[in-house]
Structure formats: C-alpha cells, structure tokens
N, C-alpha and C positions, 0 to 999 in steps of 0.2 A: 434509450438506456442499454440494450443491446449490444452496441458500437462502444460503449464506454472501457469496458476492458480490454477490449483489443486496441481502439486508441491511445487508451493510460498505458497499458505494454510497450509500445512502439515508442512511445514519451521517451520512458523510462530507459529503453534500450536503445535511444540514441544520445542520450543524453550520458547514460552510464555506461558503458562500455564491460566495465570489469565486474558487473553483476552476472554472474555465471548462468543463472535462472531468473528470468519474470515468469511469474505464473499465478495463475488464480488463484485464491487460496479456500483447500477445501480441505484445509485438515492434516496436511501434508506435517506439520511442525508437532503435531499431535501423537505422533508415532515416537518422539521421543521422550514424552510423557510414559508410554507405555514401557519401554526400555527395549523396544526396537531396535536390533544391531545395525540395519540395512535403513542409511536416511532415504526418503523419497527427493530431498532436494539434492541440489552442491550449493554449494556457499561461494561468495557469499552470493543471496537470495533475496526477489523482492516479489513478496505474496500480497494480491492484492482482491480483496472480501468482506465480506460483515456488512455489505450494502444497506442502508435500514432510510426509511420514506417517511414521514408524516404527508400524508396528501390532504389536500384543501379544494373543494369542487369548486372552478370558477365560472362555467357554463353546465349545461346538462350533460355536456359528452366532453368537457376538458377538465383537468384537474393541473393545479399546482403544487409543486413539495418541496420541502426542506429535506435533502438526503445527506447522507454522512455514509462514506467509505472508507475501511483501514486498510493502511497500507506498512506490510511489516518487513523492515531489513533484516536478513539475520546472519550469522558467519558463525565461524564453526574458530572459536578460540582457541590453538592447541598450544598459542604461546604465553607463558608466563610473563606477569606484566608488572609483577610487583616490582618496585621502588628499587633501582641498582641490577636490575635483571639484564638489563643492556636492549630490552625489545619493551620496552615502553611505550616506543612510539605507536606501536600497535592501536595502542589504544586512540591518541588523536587519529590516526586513519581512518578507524569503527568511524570517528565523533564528523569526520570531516564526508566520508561519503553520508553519512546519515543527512550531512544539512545538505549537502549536495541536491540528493532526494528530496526535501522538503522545498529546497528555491527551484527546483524542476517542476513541482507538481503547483506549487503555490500562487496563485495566479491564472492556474489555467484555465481554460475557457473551449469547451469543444465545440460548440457553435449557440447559434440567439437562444436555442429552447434551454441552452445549459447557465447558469452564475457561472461565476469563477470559483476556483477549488480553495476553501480557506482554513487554515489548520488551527484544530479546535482545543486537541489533544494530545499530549505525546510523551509517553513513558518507557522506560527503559528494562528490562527483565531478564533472568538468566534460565534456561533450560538445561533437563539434564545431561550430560555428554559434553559440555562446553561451550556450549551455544547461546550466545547472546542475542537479545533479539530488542529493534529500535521500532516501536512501535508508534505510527503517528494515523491521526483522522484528523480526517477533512472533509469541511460541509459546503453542500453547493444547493443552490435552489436550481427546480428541473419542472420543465412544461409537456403534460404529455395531451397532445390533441389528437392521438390513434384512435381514439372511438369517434370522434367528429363524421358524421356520413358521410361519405364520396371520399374521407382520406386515404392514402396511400396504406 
C-alpha cells in the first residue's frame, strides 16, 4: 500500500504531461475554502487521497480489503465559457483530460496483491477563486500478508 502513490503519480505523469502537479492530497485545495490568496497547488492539478479499507481477516496474519482511493483534477478557470464567449472550448478540454485521467487509471493493476482500479464515482464541483474540481473514486480489492512470520 506504500508504493501505491508513488506508482499512481508516475501513472499519471506519464501518461498526462500537462498536469502541472501530481501530489498527494492533504488538503492542499482546502486553502481555498478558507479564502487563501497564495494556492499551494498550480493547475492544472491531480491530487490523489481519501484512501479508506474495509479489511476482511483471511488467515491469522493475512487480511483481505476492498479499498477506494480519490483522485481529484482541478484547474484554475480564469476564462469565461459562457455561450458566444469565443473560449468555450475550455470547457471540452476540462471534460477531455478529466476522461483522459479516468481511462489512465481504470484498469490498472499494480501487481497480484492489487485488483484493478475500478471507478465507482465521479462528481464534478466548483471552488472558490475559480477552480473547478473533477472528482473521480476508484475501488480496487488489496491483500496484505506483512504480518505473515518470516515476511519481508
């Protein structure tokens, strides 16, 4: 579990190029809630958190889980997009890296102890300052056999 974020990063950052920031997400988008002048990210941004487990013991020292990770795009809107504006297109670019992001992660597979990443979820919201944000979870089943004696 570990390795999972630094792998999903690397995913992400080879696969997207023009995401300014991968980074973990601890809150960083939270600052504009507060009416923070100074963002912690750049845009556009893909924060990736909210890790959450149901584990299921399938030996005495192994467990199995159903885990769900979110992973949020977000861009800093500063162009007008209404209808005749002449920068509309803005908008399918938001729409087209957001799927971009969802067929890069979907599917994926970090090795046997992992499922595949399968998206559960995905909502779309606006923050304050202009910030859009494409919110997607994904659930993967995960094996953790580190308590197993003599394991690594």
């Amino acid at each position: 579990m570990e390795e999972l974020f630094i792998i999903l990063q690397k995913r992400l950052a080879e696969s997207l190029p023009e995401l300014s920031k991968i980074d973990e997400d601890y809150g960083q988008l939270q600052a504009l809630l507060n009416g923070e002048d100074m963002y912690p990210v750049t845009f556009p941004c893909a924060l990736l958190g909210d890790i959450s487990v149901k584990w299921n013991n399938t030996t005495p020292h192994a467990q199995q889980g159903v885990a769900t990770i979110t992973v949020r795009l977000a861009f800093d809107c500063y162009h007008d997009t209404h209808y005749g504006s002449g920068t509309e297109e803005k908008i399918r670019e938001r729409l087209q890296l957001d799927n971009r992001l969802y067929k890069t992660l979907q599917g994926y597979r970090k090795d046997r102890d992992m499922g595949r990443l399968k998206r559960t979820n995905s909502v779309q919201y606006s923050l304050p300052g202009g910030v859009k944000v494409y919110e997607t979870i994904f659930s993967f089943e995960i094996m953790d056999v580190s308590a197993v004696p003599g394991h690594p």
